[in-house]
Steps between C-alpha positions, in 0.01 A plus 500: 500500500262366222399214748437765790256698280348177409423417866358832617311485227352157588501623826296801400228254318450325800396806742299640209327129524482533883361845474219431261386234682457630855172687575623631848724773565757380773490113372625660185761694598617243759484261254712737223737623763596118581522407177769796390698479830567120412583570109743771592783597673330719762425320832207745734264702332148660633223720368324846623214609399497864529174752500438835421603620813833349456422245755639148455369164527704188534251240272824201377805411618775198421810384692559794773785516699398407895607865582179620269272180602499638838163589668296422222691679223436813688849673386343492157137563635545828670837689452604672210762463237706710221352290232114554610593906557611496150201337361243767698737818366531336120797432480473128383394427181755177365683234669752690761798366739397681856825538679411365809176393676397691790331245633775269557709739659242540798486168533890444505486799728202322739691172447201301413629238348725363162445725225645262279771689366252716318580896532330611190225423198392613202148647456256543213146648476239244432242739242310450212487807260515806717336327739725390828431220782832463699865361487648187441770461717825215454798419694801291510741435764861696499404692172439876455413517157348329232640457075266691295397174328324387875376863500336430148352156631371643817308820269379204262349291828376787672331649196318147441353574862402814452334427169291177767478704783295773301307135337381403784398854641238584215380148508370527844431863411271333244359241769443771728309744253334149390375419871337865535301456180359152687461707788311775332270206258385336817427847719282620205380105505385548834392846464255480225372136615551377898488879584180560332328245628548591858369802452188385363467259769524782733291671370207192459521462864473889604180468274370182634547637850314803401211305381406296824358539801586181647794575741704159477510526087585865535773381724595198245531765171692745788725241543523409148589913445758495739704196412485537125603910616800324670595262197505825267718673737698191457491503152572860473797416673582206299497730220700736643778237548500400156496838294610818799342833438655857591832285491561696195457866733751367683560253836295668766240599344462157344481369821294774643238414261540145583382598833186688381440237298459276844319774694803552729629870581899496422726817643808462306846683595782466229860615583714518246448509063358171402651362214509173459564250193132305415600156642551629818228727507230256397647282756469738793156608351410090513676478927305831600133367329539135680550746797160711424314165438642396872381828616138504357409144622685454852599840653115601556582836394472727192794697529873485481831672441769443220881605555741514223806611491759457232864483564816496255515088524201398617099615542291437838156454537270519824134376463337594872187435625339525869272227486418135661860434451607125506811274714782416259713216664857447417620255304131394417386486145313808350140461586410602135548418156450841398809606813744228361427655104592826679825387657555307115431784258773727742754155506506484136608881474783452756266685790328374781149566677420490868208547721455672881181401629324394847136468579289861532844686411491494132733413235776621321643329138880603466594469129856564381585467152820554332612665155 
């Protein structure tokens, strides 16, 4: 017994060693997951991530049975289970034997494959304080309960990766708040400097085509006015990108006065109560701007039409215009940097961005975003 206790808690050194030293979320719990499942006697084990809205996330997972491999995981992916019901009402707040998992009865009853002898796991909430991320989730084969002393090992495990988990989520909290700082220094930057000095420019060239009579050195400082009038646009822009305004009176009207800012007449239409959390909402705000920017220089028109509508799972977006319209062939590459950091920004949120376009016929940005 006094040898077992000495193990786990050599074992428990070694994921607190693991855990400390990863900087990224899955790597860490794949890594930690591994690393118990060998030092134990539980064989399968996977971990949800579950939101406020009680839905789940599948983000780790170690030595499945073939019967929950199948398709990509998506038995653990997209049905539900007792142990994740539990979790949203409460109910879980320790180490707990679930008396059978849901999930592998539907795929005994599908026959999808082995399940490995497994019928049932234990569970435990992965939280720091009174703060909760998800479930830990551990299996062996022909066994439908665990001793309390596994119980105790698996609460000691998963609170080390809830104490991580919540590590690693203020640090790039901190990186985050740290990158808006930058990206408020270097609007102001360009604000009270770059800014400035376009506008004089401007200005000297309105005054030095006031003052002559010659008509090809009017035209030069007429020139000079409009370009430098089209690099402070740009600027203005460039500004806008760094540090948003009206972001804070919400979404729309952030990007309605986006559009102002550009000279462009926007008709909005929202459907549905837009509530979104900030990383999505910047992102969407960053998808629909790159779409403005398309729409000031290439559409050849100054007006265009925003649909949102929000949904419980997911929130679409319609940017329309009626302009010069463009041909879009498939399975080319996007003609535009600024298109492919569209269809990026929506990638890296799980979404997905699409255009319907052909030449005098307009075009039409289709942004969905889920949450």
């Amino acid at each position: 017994m006094q040898s077992n206790e000495h193990s786990n808690i050599g074992l428990l050194k070694e994921i607190a060693e693991l855990l400390n030293e990863e900087t990224e979320m899955i790597p860490m719990l794949q890594g930690a997951l591994h690393k118990f499942l060998a030092g134990t006697q539980f064989e399968s084990g996977w971990i949800f991530f579950i939101d406020t809205k009680g839905k789940h996330q599948l983000l780790a997972h170690e030595n499945l049975p073939t019967a929950l491999e199948q398709s990509d995981c998506s038995l653990l992916k997209k049905s539900g289970c007792w142990c994740v019901s539990k979790y949203r009402n409460g109910e879980l707040d320790r180490a707990t034997n679930m008396i059978e998992c849901q999930r592998i009865e539907n795929a005994i009853a599908e026959k999808l494959g082995d399940y490995g002898g497994i019928t049932h796991h234990a569970t435990v909430p992965l939280q720091s304080g009174d703060e909760r991320f998800g479930l830990l989730n551990v299996a062996s084969p022909n066994t439908v309960g665990f001793q309390e002393n596994e119980l105790a090992l698996l609460e000691s495990v998963a609170f080390q990766m809830g104490s991580a988990i919540k590590r690693i989520l203020l640090t790039k909290q901190e990186q985050e708040m740290a990158l808006v700082q930058e990206r408020n220094r270097l609007a102001r930057d360009l604000h009270d400097s770059v800014n400035q000095l376009l506008f004089s420019v401007t200005l000297t060239a309105r005054g030095g085509s006031e003052m002559t009579e010659q008509p090809d050195v009017k035209e030069t400082f007429r020139e000079i006015q409009h370009l430098t009038q089209e690099a402070l646009t740009e600027m203005r822009a460039l500004i806008w990108q760094l540090r948003p305004k009206g972001l804070e009176r919400g979404l729309v009207e952030g990007i309605k006065g986006y559009a102002e800012m550009l000279g462009l007449i926007l008709l909005t239409n929202v459907s549905g109560v837009i509530s979104l959390p900030l990383r999505l909402e910047e992102t969407l705000f960053r998808i629909v701007q790159e779409g403005l920017n398309n729409v000031r220089k290439h559409s050849g028109v100054q007006e265009a039409e925003l649909f949102v509508t929000v949904r419980p799972t997911d929130v679409l977006v319609v940017l329309k215009d009626d302009g010069c319209g463009f041909q879009l062939e498939s399975n080319v590459r996007l003609p535009s940097i600024g298109m492919q950091s569209m269809r990026d920004r929506a990638r890296a949120v799980g979404g997905s961005v699409d255009w319907s376009s052909d030449m005098d016929k307009g075009t039409e940005i289709l942004i969905r975003l889920p949450y």
